[in-house]
C-alpha positions in Angstrom: -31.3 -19.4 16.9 -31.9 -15.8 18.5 -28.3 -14.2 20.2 -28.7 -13.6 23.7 -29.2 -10.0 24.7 -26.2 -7.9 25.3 -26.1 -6.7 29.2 -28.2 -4.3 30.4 -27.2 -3.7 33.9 -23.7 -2.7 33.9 -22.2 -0.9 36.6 -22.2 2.4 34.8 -25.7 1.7 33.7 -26.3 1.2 38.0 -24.6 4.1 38.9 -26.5 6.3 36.4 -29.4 5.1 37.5 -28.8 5.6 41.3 -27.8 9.1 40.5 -30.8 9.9 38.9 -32.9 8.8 41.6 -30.9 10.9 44.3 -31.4 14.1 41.8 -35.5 13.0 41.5 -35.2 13.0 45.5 -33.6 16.6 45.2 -36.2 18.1 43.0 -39.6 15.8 44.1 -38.9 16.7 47.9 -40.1 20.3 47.1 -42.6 20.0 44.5 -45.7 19.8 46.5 -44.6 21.7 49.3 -43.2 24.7 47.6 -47.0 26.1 46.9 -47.7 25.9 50.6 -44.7 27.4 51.5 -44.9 30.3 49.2 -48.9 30.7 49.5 -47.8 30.8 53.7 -44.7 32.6 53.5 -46.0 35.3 50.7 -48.6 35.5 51.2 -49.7 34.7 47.7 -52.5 32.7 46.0 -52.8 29.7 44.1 -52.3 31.7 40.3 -49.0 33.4 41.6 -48.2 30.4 43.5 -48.3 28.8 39.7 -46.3 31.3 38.2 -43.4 31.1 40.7 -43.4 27.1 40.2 -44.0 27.6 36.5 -40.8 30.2 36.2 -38.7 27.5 36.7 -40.3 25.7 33.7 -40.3 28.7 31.3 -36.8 29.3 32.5 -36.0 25.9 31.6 -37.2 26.8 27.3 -34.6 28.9 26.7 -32.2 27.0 27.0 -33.8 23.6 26.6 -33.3 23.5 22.9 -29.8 24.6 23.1 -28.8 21.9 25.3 -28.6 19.1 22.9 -26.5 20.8 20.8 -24.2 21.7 23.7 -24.3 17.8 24.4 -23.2 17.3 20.9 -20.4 19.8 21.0 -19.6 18.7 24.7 -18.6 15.3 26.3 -22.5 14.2 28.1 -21.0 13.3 31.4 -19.0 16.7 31.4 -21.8 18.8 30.7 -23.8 16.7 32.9 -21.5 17.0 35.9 -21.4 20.9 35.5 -25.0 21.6 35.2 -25.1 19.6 38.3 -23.0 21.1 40.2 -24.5 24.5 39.4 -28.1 23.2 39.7 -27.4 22.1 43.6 -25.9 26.1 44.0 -29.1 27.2 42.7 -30.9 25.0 45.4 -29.0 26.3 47.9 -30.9 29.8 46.3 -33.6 28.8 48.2 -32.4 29.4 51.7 -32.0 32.9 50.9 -35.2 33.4 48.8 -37.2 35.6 51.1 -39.6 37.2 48.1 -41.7 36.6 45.3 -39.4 38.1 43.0 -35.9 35.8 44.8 -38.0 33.0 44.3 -38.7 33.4 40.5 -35.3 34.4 40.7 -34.4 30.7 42.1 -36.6 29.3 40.0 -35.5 30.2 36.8 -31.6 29.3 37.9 -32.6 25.9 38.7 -35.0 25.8 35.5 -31.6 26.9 33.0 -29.2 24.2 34.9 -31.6 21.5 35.1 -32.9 21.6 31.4 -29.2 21.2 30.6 -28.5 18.1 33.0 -31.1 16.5 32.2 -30.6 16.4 28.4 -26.9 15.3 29.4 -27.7 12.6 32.1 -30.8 11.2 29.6 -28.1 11.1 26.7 -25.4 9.7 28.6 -28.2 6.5 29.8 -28.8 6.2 26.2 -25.2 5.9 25.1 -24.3 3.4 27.6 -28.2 1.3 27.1 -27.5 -1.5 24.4 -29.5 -0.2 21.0 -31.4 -3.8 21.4 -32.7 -3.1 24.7 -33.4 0.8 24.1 -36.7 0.7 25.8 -36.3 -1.2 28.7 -33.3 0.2 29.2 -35.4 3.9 29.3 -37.8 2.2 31.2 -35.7 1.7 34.4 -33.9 5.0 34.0 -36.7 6.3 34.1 -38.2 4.0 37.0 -35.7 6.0 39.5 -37.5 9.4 38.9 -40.6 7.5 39.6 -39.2 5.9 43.2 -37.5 9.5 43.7 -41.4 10.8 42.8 -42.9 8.0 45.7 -40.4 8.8 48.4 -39.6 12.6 47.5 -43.3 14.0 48.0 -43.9 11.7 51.0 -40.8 12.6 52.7 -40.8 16.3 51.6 -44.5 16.4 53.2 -43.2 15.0 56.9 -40.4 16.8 57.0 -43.0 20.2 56.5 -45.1 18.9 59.0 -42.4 18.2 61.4 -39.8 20.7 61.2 -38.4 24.0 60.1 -39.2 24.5 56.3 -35.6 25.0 55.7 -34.9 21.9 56.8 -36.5 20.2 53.5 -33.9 22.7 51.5 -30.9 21.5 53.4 -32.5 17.5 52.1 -32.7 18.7 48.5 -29.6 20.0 48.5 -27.6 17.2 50.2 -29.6 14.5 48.0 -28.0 17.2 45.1 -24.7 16.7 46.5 -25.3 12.8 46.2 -26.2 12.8 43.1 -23.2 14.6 41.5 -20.5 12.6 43.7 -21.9 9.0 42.1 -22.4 10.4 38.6 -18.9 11.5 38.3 -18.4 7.5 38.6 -20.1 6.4 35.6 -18.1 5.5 32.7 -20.0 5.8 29.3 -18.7 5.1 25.6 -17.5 7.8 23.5 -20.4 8.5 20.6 -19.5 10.0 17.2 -21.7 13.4 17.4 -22.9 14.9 14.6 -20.5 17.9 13.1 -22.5 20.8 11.7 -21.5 23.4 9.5 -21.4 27.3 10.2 -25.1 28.2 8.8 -27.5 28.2 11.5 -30.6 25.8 11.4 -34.0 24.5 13.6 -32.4 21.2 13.0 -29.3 22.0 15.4 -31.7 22.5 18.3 -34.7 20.5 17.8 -35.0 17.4 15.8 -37.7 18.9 13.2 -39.2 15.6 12.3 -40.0 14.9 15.6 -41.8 18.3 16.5 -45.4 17.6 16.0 -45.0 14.2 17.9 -43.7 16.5 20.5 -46.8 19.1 19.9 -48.5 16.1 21.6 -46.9 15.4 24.2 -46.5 18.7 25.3 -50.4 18.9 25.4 -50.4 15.1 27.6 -47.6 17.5 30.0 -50.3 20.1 30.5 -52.0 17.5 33.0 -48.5 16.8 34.7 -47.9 19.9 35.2 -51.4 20.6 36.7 -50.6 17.7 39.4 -46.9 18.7 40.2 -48.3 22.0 41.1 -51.6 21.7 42.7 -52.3 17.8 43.8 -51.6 17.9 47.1 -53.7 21.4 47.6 -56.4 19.5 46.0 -56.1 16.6 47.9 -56.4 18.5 51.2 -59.8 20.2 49.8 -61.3 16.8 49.4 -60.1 15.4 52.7 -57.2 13.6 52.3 -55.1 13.7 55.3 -51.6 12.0 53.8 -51.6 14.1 50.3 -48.0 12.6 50.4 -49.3 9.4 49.8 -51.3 10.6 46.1 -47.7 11.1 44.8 -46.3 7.7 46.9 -49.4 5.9 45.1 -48.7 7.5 42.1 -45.0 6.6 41.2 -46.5 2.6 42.5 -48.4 3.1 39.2 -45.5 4.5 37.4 -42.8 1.7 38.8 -45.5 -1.6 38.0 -45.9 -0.4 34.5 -42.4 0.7 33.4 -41.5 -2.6 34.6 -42.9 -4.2 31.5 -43.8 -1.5 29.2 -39.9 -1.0 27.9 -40.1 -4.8 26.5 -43.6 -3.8 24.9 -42.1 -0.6 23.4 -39.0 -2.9 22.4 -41.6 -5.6 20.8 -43.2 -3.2 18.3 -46.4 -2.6 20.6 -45.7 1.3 21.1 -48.8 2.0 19.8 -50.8 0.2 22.0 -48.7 0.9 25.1 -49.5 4.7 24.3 -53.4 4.1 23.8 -53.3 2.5 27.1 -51.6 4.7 29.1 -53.4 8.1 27.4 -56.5 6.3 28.6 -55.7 5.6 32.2 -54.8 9.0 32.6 -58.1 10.3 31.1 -59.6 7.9 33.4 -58.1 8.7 36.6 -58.2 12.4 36.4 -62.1 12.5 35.2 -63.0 9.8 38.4 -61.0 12.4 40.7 -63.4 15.1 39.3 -66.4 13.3 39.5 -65.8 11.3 42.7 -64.6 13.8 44.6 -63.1 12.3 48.3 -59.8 10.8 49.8 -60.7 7.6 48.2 -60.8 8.2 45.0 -58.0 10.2 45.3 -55.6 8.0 46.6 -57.0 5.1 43.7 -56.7 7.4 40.9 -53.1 8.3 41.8 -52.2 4.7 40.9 -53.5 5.0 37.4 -52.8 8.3 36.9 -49.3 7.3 37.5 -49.2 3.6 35.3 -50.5 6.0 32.4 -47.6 8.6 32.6 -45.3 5.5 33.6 -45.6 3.9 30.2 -46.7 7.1 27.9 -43.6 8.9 28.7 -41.0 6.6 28.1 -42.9 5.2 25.0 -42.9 9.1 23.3 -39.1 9.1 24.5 -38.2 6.3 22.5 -40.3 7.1 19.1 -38.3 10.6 19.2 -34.8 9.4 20.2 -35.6 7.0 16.8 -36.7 9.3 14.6 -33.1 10.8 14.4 -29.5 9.2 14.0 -27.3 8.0 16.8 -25.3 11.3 16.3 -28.7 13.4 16.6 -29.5 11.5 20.1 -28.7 14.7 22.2 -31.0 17.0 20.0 -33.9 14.0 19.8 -33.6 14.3 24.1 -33.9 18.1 23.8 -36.7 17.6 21.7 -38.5 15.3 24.4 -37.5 17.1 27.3 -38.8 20.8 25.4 -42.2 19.3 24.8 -42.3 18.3 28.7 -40.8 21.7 29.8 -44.0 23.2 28.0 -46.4 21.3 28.9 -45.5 21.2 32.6 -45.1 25.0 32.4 -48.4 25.4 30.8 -49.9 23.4 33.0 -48.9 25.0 36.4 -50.0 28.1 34.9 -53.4 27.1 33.7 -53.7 24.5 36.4 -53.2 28.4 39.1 -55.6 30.2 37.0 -58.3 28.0 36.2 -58.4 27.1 40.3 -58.2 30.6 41.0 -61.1 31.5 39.2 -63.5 28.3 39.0 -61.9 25.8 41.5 -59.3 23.2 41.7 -62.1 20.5 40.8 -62.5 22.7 37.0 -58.7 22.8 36.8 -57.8 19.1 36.9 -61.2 18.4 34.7 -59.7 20.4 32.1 -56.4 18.6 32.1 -58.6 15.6 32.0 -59.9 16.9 28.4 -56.7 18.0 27.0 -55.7 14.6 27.3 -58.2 12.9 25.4 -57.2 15.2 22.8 -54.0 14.3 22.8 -54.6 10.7 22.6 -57.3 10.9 20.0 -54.6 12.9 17.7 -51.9 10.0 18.7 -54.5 7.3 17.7 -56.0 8.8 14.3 -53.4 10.3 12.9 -49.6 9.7 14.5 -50.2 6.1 15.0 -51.4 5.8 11.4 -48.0 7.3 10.1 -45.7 4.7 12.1 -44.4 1.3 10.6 -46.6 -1.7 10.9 -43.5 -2.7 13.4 -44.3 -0.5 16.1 -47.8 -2.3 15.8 
């Protein structure tokens, strides 16, 4: 007779969640309309547009894989909390940003806070998810940076078209604000970290065994990155009048398949989850390419989003268990580093590749990167897993 499942949605486990939606709403309410702003405001174009989004990014990696080990040596909710706080200060940056150079400036503040609160608030959700329910439990955590991604863009978007740009700062940082009040309510068990001794190592930073699976996903983030940056510019080229609603359609994608992909993950069908999602990505950003128009656009946001929906989490999970429940702060610096590149990458490449052959060349190349990516996953990670994850 099987043991019923231990609880998944306890009130900490609710409050955690609710405060990473408020800080998705703080950071996705300026994603796609910080290029406009700064391409109106300064004048710039769309490869130093990149590179001011990007800063934040490569700001982000030098710290990034120093932030599990401060997670390790620091209580999760306390380094959480503090990098919060100063990650809403640096939002505030933005109201006095008034050049390229303030805005990298900006940039790179909220890239150093945020690589550190998100290693903390992502460790935090895993100590307090039952070990039996790891995926699913991922899953939903994740599912409130996808409803932050739906209502963010959208709401970010009106608010630009509507009023003062400011005011969208003034909503990213009060949605900040939110966040940090409810997350200083969550409760999480106290986890045995894992004491190192005085001689330096990788190991203390990154979780080593995990760094080529990482490799891959970094290249699938080249392609997030690319949309983050550049989708809704793109949109507006090919006539879509609500670019807001790519991004709303998108995180639709990402909600319906993180609803069930967690208990596939947890069943041993990783692999499969992974070969899905790869492909739907492929798909969606090749027909967006090739069909060029609002219609496609708008459809291929959906499965553009289900892919990343179940891809993501699924990587998350085969990292955090490649190391010990002591190493889970260093295996979440792992996943967020390979991210932090491949979004960085991708904003970069996404600006110069539009700059020099057109948006349509940029998101094609993404598109190719991709299948790499999967093909590598399929042929040779895949191969290397137990017949569990199967």
């Amino acid at each position: 007779m099987n043991s019923p499942k231990p609880r998944l949605w306890t009130p900490s486990f609710a409050l955690a969640c609710a405060a990473n939606f408020l800080l998705g709403m703080s950071f996705y309410v300026l994603m796609p309309t910080l290029p406009f702003h700064l391409m109106a405001q300064l004048q710039v174009d769309e490869a130093v547009a990149g590179g001011i989004l990007a800063s934040y990014v490569i700001a982000a990696l030098l710290v990034r894989p120093f932030s599990g080990f401060i997670v390790e040596r620091i209580d999760a909710k306390h380094a959480y909390l503090a990098a919060l706080a100063a990650y809403v200060l640096c939002t505030a940056g933005y109201l006095l940003a008034a050049s390229v150079l303030a805005f990298v400036f900006v940039r790179m503040g909220i890239g150093l806070t945020f690589a550190i609160l998100s290693t903390a608030s992502n460790t935090q959700a895993i100590d307090i998810i039952p070990s039996q329910r790891r995926g699913e439990g991922i899953g939903y955590f994740g599912l409130m940076s996808s409803l932050a991604m739906a209502m963010g863009p959208m709401a970010g978007l009106w608010l630009m078209d509507h009023f003062p740009f400011a005011l969208i700062f003034d909503a990213a940082i009060a949605s900040g604000v939110g966040g940090l009040v409810i997350a200083s309510f969550v409760r999480s068990p106290t986890k045995s970290r894992v004491v190192h001794s005085a001689v330096l190592s990788l190991d203390r930073f990154l979780l080593v065994r995990a760094i080529p699976l990482a490799c891959n996903l970094a290249v699938i983030g080249l392609a997030y990155g690319m949309l983050l940056a550049f989708a809704a510019v793109y949109g507006r080229q090919v006539g879509a009048q609500s670019t807001g609603l790519f991004f709303t359609l998108m995180a639709i994608g990402m909600m319906a398949a993180r609803a069930f992909s967690g208990r596939l993950v947890d069943g041993g069908k990783v692999v499969a989850v992974i070969n899905g999602g790869t492909l739907a990505i492929v798909a969606g950003l090749a027909v967006m390419v090739i069909f060029p128009g609002a219609g496609s656009f708008y459809l291929t946001g959906v499965f553009i989003g289900a892919g990343f929906g179940v891809v993501y989490p699924a990587y998350q999970t085969l990292i955090v268990n490649l190391g010990s429940n002591a190493q889970r702060g260093t295996a979440v610096a792992t996943y967020f580093t390979a991210l932090d590149v491949g979004i960085s990458l991708g904003m970069v490449l996404a600006g110069v590749v539009a700059a020099r052959l057109g948006m349509a060349a940029a998101f094609a190349s993404g598109s190719a990167l991709v299948l790499v990516a999967g093909a590598a996953f399929a042929f040779f990670f895949a191969r290397r897993l137990p017949a569990s994850a199967h």
